[in-house]
N, C-alpha and C positions, 0 to 999 in steps of 0.2 A: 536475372530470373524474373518472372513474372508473381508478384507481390500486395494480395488483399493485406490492407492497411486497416486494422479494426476499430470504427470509433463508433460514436453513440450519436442522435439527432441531434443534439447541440453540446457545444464546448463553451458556451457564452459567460456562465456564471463563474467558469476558474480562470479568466482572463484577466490580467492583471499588467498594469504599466510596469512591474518591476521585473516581469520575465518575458521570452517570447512567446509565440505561438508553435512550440515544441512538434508537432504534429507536423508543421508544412518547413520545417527546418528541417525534419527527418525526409519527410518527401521528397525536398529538391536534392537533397545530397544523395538520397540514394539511385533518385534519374539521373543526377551525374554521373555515377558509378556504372550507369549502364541501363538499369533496371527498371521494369515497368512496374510502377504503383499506384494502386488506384484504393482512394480511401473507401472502404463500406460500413454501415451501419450494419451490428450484428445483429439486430433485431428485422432486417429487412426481409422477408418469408422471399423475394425475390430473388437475392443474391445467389448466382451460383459457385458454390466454393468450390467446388472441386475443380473451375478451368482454371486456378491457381496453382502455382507450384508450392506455393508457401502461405498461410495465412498468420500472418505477425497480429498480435494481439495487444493493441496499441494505448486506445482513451477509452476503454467501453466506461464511459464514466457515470450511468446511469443504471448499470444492474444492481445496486443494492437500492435499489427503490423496485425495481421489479426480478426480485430475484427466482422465482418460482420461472419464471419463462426463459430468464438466463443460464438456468441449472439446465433445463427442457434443451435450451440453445447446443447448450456443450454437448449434451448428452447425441443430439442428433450429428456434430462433428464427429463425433467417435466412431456415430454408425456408419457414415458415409467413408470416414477412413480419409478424413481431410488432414494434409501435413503441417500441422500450427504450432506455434511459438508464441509463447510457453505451451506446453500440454494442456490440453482439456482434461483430464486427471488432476495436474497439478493444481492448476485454477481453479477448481471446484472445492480441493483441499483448502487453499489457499483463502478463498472468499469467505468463510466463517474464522474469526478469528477466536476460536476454540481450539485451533492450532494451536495457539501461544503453550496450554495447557499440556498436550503431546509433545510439546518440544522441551517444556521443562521436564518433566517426566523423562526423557530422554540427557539431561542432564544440563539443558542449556539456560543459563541466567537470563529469568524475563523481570521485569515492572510484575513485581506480585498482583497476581488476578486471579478473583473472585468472579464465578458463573452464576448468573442471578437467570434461571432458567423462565422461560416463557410461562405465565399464567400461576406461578408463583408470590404469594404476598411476602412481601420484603417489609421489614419496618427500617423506617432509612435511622433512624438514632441506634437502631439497636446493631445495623451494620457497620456502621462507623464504632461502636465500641469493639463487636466481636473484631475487625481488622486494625483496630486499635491507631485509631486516625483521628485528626482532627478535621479533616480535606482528605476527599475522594475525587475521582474525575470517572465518571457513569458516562459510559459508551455502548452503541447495540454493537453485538457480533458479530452482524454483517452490515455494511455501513464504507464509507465513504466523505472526504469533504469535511470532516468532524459533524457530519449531521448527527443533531440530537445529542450532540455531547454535551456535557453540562458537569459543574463541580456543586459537589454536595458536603456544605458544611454541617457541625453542630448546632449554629445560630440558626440555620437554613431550614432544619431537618422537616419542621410542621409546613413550613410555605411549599417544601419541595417532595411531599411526603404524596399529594393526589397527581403530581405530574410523574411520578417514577412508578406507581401505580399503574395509571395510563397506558405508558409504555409498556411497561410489564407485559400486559394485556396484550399486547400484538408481537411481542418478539425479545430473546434470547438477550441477555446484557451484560457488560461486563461491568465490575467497578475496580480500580485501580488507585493505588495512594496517589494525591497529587504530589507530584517532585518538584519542589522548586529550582532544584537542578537545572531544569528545562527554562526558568527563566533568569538564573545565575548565569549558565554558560550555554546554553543551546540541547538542541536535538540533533545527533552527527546519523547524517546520510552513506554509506558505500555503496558505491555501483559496480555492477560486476556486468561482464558481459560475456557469454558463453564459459560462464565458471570462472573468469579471471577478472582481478582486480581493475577497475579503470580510476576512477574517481573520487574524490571525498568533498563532500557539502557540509560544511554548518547551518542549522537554520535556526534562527531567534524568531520567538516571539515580539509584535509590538509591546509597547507600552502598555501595562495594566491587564493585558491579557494571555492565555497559557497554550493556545493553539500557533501551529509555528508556518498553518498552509501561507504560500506564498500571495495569494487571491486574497486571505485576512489581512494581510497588511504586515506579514512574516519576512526576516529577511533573512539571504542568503548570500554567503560568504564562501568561495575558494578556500578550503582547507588542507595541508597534508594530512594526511589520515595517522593519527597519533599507533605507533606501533602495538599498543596492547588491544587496541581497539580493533586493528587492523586482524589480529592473528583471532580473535574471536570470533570477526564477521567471516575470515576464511573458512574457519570448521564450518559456520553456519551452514553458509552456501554449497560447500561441499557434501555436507552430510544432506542436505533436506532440498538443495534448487538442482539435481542432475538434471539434465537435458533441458535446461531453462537456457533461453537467449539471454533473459535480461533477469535479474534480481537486485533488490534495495534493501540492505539491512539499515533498518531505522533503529535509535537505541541513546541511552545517554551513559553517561562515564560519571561513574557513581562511585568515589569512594577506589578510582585505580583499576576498576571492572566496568564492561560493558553491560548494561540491562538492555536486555532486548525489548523495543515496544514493538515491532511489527518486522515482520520479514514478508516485504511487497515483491507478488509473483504475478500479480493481474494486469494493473495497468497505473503506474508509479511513473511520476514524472521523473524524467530520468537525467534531469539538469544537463544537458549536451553543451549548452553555453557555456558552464564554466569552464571546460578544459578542452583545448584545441584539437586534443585527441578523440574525446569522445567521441563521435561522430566515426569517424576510422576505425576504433577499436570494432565499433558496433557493427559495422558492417562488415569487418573480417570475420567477427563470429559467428553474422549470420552464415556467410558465405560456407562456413566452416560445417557448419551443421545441416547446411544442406547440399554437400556433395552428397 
């Protein structure tokens, strides 16, 4: 099939010695497979999607810095009736992670999270009591890369009290207990492709710090996907990723349960190197979804 490949003007800052260049691993194996792929920037006004059979929705890894024109982006997919993977629907859902909210409501175990709404005065001591924390981890709703994440102590609260302001001021936030969980035993990745399980990642944090991207200095380990984990991330995907190629339930094992911290529907590394299947999985299911 003839295959627009979606990335963003650069990929330079998520480069890292400890992983590949995930993008051109996907590339060459799917021209072996037959298939013409040609990578585009979605932001390109030039691109014509439609002489595509499929637009895969790869690295856009720059729309939560511009996301008003990336909303615009989708929203013009829909209208042209271009056939993409994951859905312009979904992605749109997907991109604010006000989901997480929707999905507990619905009955699923997330990382308890607090919406600190745009243009809102927060007092940061007085949040850490009502959530009855001593450590918080403050993230924007739409976002990326851990940008602008930051951990808000009680020692912290005054030095961090006109930077959480600030933000405030331009956009939507979450705060979240910090779990040390995450630097005990990891952050556990599932990947699923066309609805079915493929894969399971560990990822640690370095040293001294609580973000686990591979780019920060995060490391990543082949794992079997521990059964109770495994059966949580199934409903996930099943109940909230239909008609997705690709889905990543992110989440940590708290206590014998999965907390969900993010279910990645956009553009989630999709760790291909760890298992020799991946790569094959992925393209039966595209294959599958676009008969």
């Amino acid at each position: 099939m003839n295959i627009a490949l979606v990335t963003c003007e650069s990929l330079a800052q998520y480069a890292a010695p400890n992983v590949d260049d995930e993008d051109s691993l996907l590339t060459r194996y799917l021209r072996a497979q037959g298939h013409t792929v040609e990578p585009r920037i979605w932001s390109n006004p030039a691109v014509d999607w439609l002489r595509y059979d499929v637009v895969v929705v790869k690295s856009p890894w720059d729309y939560f810095d511009r996301v008003a024109e990336f909303y615009e982006w989708l929203d013009r997919m829909q209208q042209l009736g271009v056939r993409m993977l994951n859905p312009a629907a979904t992605i749109r859902w997907n991109a604010d992670k006000k989901y997480l909210l929707e999905m507990e409501q619905a009955g699923v175990r997330i990382v308890p999270t607090c919406l600190l709404p745009r243009g809102q005065a927060v007092d940061a001591a007085q949040l850490l009591r009502e959530m009855n924390q001593e450590k918080l981890v403050i993230k924007p709703a739409v976002s990326g890369g851990a940008k602008n994440t930051f951990v808000l102590t009680r020692q912290e609260t005054a030095v961090r009290q006109p930077q959480l302001t600030e933000l405030l001021a331009q956009e939507d936030f979450l705060a979240q207990p910090f779990l040390p969980r995450i630097q005990e035993e990891g952050e556990w990745s599932l990947l699923y492709y066309g609805g079915q399980f493929s894969h399971c990642v560990l990822k640690t944090p370095k040293a001294g710090d609580f973000r686990v991207q591979h780019y920060l200095g995060g490391g990543i380990e082949t794992r079997e996907a521990p059964a109770h984990l495994r059966r949580a991330a199934d409903d996930i995907v099943q109940r909230f990723a239909a008609g997705c190629l690709y889905a990543r339930v992110d989440g940590v094992d708290q206590h014998g349960e999965l907390l969900l911290m993010e279910l990645e529907l956009i553009e989630p590394f999709l760790y291909f190197a760890s298992d020799p299947q991946a790569l094959p999985r992925y393209e039966a299911a595209l294959r599958e979804m676009v008969k």
